[in-house]
DRENDOFI-571149 format. One record per residue (C-alpha): residue number from 1; residue in one letter; x, y, z. Coordinates in steps of 0.5 Angstrom, whole numbers. Layout:
# residues N
NODE|k|r|x|y|z
NODE|NUM|A|X|Y|Z $
...
***
This chain:
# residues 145
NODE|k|r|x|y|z
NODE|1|X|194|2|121 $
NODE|2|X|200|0|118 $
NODE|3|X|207|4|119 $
NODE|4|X|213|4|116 $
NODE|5|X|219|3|120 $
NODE|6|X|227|5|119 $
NODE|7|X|234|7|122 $
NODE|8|X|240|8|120 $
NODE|9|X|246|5|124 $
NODE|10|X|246|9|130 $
NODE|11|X|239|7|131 $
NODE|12|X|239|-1|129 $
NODE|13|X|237|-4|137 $
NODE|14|X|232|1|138 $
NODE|15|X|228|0|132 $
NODE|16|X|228|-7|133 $
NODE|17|X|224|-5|140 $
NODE|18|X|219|-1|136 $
NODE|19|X|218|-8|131 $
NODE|20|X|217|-12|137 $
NODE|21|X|212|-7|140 $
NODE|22|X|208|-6|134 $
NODE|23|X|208|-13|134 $
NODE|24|X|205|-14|141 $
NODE|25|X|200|-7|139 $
NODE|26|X|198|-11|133 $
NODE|27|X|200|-6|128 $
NODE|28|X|202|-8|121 $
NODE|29|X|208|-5|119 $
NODE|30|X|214|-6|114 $
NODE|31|X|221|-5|116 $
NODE|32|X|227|-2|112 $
NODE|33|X|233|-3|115 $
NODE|34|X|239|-2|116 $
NODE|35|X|241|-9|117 $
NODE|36|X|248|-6|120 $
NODE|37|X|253|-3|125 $
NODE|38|X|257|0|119 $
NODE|39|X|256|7|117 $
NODE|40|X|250|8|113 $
NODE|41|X|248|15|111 $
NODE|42|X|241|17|114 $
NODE|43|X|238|20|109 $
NODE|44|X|237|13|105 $
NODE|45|X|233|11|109 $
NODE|46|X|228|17|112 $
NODE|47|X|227|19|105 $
NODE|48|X|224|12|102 $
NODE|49|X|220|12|108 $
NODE|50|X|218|19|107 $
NODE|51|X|216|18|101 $
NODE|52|X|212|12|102 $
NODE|53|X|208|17|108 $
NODE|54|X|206|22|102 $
NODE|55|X|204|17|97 $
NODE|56|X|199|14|102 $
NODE|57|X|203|6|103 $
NODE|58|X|202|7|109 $
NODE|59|X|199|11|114 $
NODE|60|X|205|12|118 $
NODE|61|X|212|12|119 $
NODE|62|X|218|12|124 $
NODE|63|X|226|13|124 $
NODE|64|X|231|12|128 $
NODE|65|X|238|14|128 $
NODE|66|X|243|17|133 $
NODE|67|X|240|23|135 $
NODE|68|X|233|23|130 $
NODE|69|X|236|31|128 $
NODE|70|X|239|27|120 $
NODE|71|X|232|23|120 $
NODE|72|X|227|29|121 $
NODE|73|X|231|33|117 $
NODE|74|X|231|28|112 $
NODE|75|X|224|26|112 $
NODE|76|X|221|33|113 $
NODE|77|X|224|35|105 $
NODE|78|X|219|31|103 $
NODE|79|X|212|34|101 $
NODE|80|X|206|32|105 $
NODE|81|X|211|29|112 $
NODE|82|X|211|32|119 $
NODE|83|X|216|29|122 $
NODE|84|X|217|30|129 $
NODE|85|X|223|29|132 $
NODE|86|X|221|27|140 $
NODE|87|X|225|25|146 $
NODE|88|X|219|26|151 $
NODE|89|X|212|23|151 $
NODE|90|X|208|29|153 $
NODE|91|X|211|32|145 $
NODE|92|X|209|25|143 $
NODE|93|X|202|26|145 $
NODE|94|X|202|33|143 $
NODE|95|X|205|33|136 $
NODE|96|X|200|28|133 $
NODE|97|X|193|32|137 $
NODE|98|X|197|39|135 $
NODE|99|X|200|38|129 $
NODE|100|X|198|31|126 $
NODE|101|X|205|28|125 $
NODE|102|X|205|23|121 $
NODE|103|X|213|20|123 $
NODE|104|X|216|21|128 $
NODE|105|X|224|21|129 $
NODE|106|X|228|19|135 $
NODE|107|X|234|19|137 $
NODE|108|X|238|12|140 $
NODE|109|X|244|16|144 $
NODE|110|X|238|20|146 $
NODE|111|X|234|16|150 $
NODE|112|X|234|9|152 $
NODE|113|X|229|2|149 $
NODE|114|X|224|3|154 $
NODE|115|X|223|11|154 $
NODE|116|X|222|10|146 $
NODE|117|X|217|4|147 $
NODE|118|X|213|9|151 $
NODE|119|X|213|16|146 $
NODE|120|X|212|11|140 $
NODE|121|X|206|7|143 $
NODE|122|X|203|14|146 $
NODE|123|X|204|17|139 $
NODE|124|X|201|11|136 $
NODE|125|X|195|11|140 $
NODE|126|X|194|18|140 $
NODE|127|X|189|21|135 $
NODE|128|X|189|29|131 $
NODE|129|X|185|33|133 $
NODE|130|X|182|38|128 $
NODE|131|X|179|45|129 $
NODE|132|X|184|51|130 $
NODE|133|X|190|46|129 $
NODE|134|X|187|43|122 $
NODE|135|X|188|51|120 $
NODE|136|X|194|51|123 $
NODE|137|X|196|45|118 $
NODE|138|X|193|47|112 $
NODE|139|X|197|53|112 $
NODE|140|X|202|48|112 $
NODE|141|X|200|44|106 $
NODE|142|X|199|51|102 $
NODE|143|X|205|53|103 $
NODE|144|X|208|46|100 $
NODE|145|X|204|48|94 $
***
């Protein structure tokens, strides 16, 4: 697996948490900043990651920001992504068995580094379903055309 890894400044300690943890998991990954506490718009970070995703450059990715909402909406306008923005780990399971998310967004004033570590290695670690949930997901994809 290889995933690709970003924040905006609101989300720089955690996702340095995250790259520890996708070390420690053995998990290749890609980080694309930012590498600052200044001000930075989201959207510069979550869409080249996105777009990475849907190209196939890598099998996931993940974005973190204040709250995760600028990064999942950013994210999920790019065909082909289902971000999912979680702050719990039994949505972190859930999205990746029902709906084969391929980011995850958190946010860093949401939750704390250790509850992050946990909801990102669960939804590493947790594989797709299929079955009902694969119409579900192509229904999805028609529609994105």
């Amino acid at each position: 697996m290889k995933v690709a890894v970003a924040s905006d400044h609101g989300g720089i300690h955690i996702r340095e948490e995250i790259k520890h943890l996708l070390e420690e998991m053995k998990i290749e990954y890609d980080d694309f900043g930012c590498d600052c506490e200044d001000s930075v718009d989201y959207p510069d970070y979550a869409l080249p990651v996105a777009e990475k995703v849907a190209k196939g450059e890598y099998d996931r990715g993940i974005l973190i920001c204040g709250t995760g909402i600028g990064m999942s909406i950013s994210a999920n306008k790019v065909k082909g992504i289902r971000c999912a923005l979680v702050h719990d780990v039994f949505s972190a399971k859930a999205t990746r068995q029902h709906n084969n998310s391929n980011v995850l967004a958190m946010g860093e004033r949401v939750i704390g580094a250790g509850l992050a570590r946990e909801i990102a290695k669960t939804w590493l670690e947790t594989e797709f379903e299929g079955g009902r949930h694969q119409t579900r997901i192509s229904k999805i994809t028609n529609y994105e055309g």
